[in-house]
C-alpha positions, 0 to 999 in steps of 0.5 A: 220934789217927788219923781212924779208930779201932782199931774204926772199922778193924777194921769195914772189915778184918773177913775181910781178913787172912783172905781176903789171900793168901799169895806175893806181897804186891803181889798182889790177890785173885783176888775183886778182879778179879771184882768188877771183872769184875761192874762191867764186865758191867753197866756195859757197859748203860750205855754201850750205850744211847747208841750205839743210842738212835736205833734204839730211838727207832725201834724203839719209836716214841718221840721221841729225846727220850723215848729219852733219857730212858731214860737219866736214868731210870737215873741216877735209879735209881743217884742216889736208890736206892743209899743205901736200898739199902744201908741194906736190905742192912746185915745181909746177908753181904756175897756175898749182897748182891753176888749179889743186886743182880746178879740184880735188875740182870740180871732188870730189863734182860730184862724190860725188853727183853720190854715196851714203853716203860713197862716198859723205862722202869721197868726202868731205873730199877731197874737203876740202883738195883741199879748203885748197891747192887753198886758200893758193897758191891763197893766195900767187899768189895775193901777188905775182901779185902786190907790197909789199904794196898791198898785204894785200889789194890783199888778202882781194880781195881774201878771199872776195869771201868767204863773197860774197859766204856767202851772195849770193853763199850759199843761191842761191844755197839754193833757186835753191836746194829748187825749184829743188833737193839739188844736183842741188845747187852743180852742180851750185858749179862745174859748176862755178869751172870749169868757174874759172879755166877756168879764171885761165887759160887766167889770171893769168900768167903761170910763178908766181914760180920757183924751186929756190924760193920754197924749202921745207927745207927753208919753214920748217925752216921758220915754226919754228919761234915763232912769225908765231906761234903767228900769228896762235893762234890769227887766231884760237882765233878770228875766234872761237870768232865770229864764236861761235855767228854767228853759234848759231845766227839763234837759238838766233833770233828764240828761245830768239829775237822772230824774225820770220823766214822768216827774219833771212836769211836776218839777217845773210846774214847781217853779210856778207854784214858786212864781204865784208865791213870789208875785204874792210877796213882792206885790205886798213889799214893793209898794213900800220898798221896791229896791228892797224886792228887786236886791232880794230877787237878784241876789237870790237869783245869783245863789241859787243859779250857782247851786244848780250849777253846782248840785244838779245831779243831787235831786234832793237838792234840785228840787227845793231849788227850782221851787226858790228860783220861781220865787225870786224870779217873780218877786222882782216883777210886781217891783219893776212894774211899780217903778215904771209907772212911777217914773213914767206915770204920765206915760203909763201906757206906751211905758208898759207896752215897753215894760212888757217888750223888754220882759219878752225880749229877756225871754227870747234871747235866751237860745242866744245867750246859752249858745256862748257857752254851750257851742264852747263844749260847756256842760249843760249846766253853765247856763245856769252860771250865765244865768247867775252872771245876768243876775250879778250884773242887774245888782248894780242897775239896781243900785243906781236906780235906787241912787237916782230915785233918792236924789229926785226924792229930795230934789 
């Protein structure tokens, strides 16, 4: 017996086979890159702040650290307020939810550039709950636009508009906030929201959901399946373990690589280049063999955490590095999604708000984790040697979860 029933799949394909078009069977819907579009224009917000949180600690007249904040409101709002949202949303079609969280994401980044502190403080904290709810019914919708056998693929189109917002949404908007104020950079943010829901509108088909095929006491017996729990804690893992380096990478290049700072942009931005080419890779090989993705991205996590660890102060070494460790990294992504909403596939949305959650909680408990070494008097590097351990400890969840799904294969 397969982990999933003919009903479970059913719930997931509901409008699939229907919204599939016909030519080319390698091709994804046109409503794909939408949603993936609709991921860039908000994810950009994200990455913005870091690059002018200096000017907006001025510019407000708060501390770095209270500007900083800012930040954590966000993950907040993405960590605790996507799986409540989702449960809300149940019933809603599909489009409606997409349109919707988009337009309270677009409204709140605007109210929250027209107040002061507070207001942009609380503001956040409602874009990240409105994040949350786009990127896991985005998440469903892809798959439920193509066949049970792209749907790693079709995720991988969505969340590669978060590595596109890495790359280029979060520096434009840097370099524009630069030139201009930091507000402006945010107001390119709602500008390109509105666009994508605009795209939402005439692409993606109004009928993806119906009342029988979301029902909250099936999603909430689905949550209690050990094997989704599983899923969940190797997402929190690896994205802490690569994470922990990429947010401490731009002290490393300055304080121990000696790279000059004109050049470190480019050198994180290779992390998203690396990040697209992961995504494009795992979402081809995780439809067949996401074990395969998800040991090949951890264990390479492993290795190269330890070289840096090892060789930062050599550039030429660094450099090739940081560009594999975005490739790794975002590898194991289109894997993940593709083994929750196929243990969970009567349960895809509150499961992907959850998947989305347990992504951003690996995020912001970063600071926490460097701090065990970092407040010992370590050198900068170790965090890339907890990074490496977070991998390492992930290889065996991997493990068992492969185990589990072979023994409910042939059940």
């Amino acid at each position: 017996m397969n982990e999933t029933t003919d009903t479970a799949t059913a719930s997931v394909d509901t409008g699939a086979t229907r919204s599939v078009p016909h030519g080319r069977p390698d091709r994804l819907p046109a409503g794909v890159y939408l949603l993936g579009f609709s991921l860039f224009a908000m994810g950009s917000a994200e990455f913005l702040l870091a690059g002018v949180l200096p000017v907006v600690a001025g510019d407000l007249d708060v501390s770095l650290s209270a500007a900083g904040i800012l930040i954590t409101a966000f993950a907040l709002g993405v960590v605790f307020g996507g799986p409540p949202f989702a449960v809300l949303s149940l019933r809603w079609p599909r489009r409606t939810a997409l349109v919707a969280t988009q337009a309270v994401f677009a409204a709140s980044i605007a109210v929250g550039l027209l107040g002061n502190y507070s207001v942009l403080l609380i503001s956040r904290v409602v874009a990240g709950v409105a994040y949350a709810g786009f990127f896991a019914v985005a998440s469903v919708t892809a798959i439920s636009l193509v066949g049970p056998h792209r749907r790693a693929r079709a995720s991988a189109v969505v969340v590669s508009g978060l590595s596109v917002a890495m790359v280029a949404g979060g520096p434009a908007g840097t370099l524009l906030s630069h030139f201009t104020s930091w507000q402006t950079g945010f107001w390119g943010v709602v500008v390109l929201t509105l666009a994508a829901i605009i795209g939402c509108l005439l692409g993606i088909p109004a009928t993806t959901t119906t009342a029988s095929t979301t029902n909250l006491s099936r999603e909430s017996a689905t949550m209690r399946r050990p094997m989704l729990w599983i899923v969940y804690a190797i997402t929190l893992a690896t994205t802490a373990a690569y994470m922990i380096t990429f947010n401490y990478l731009a002290a490393m290049l300055t304080d121990i690589t000696a790279v000059p700072a004109v050049w470190i942009p480019a050198i994180l931005a290779l992390f998203g280049v690396g990040a697209f080419v992961g995504l494009s890779i795992g979402g081809r090989i995780s439809d067949r063999n996401p074990h395969r993705a998800l040991y090949t991205g951890a264990v390479a996590i492993v290795i190269i955490s330890l070289v840096l660890a090892v060789a930062m102060t050599q550039v030429w070494v660094v450099v090739p590095a940081v560009f594999l460790l975005g490739i790794a990294a975002f590898l194991l992504n289109p894997a993940l999604y593709g083994r929750v909403f196929t243990i969970a596939a009567d349960a895809p949305t509150l499961a992907g708000a959850t998947t989305v959650s347990a992504f951003q909680l690996g995020i912001s408990c970063t600071p926490v984790l460097a701090a065990v070494t970092l407040t010992q008097g370590a050198a900068l590097t170790s965090v890339s040697v907890v990074g490496a351990v977070l991998a390492a400890a992930a290889i065996p969840l991997i493990r068992l979860d492969s185990r589990r799904q072979t023994g409910a294969q042939t059940a």
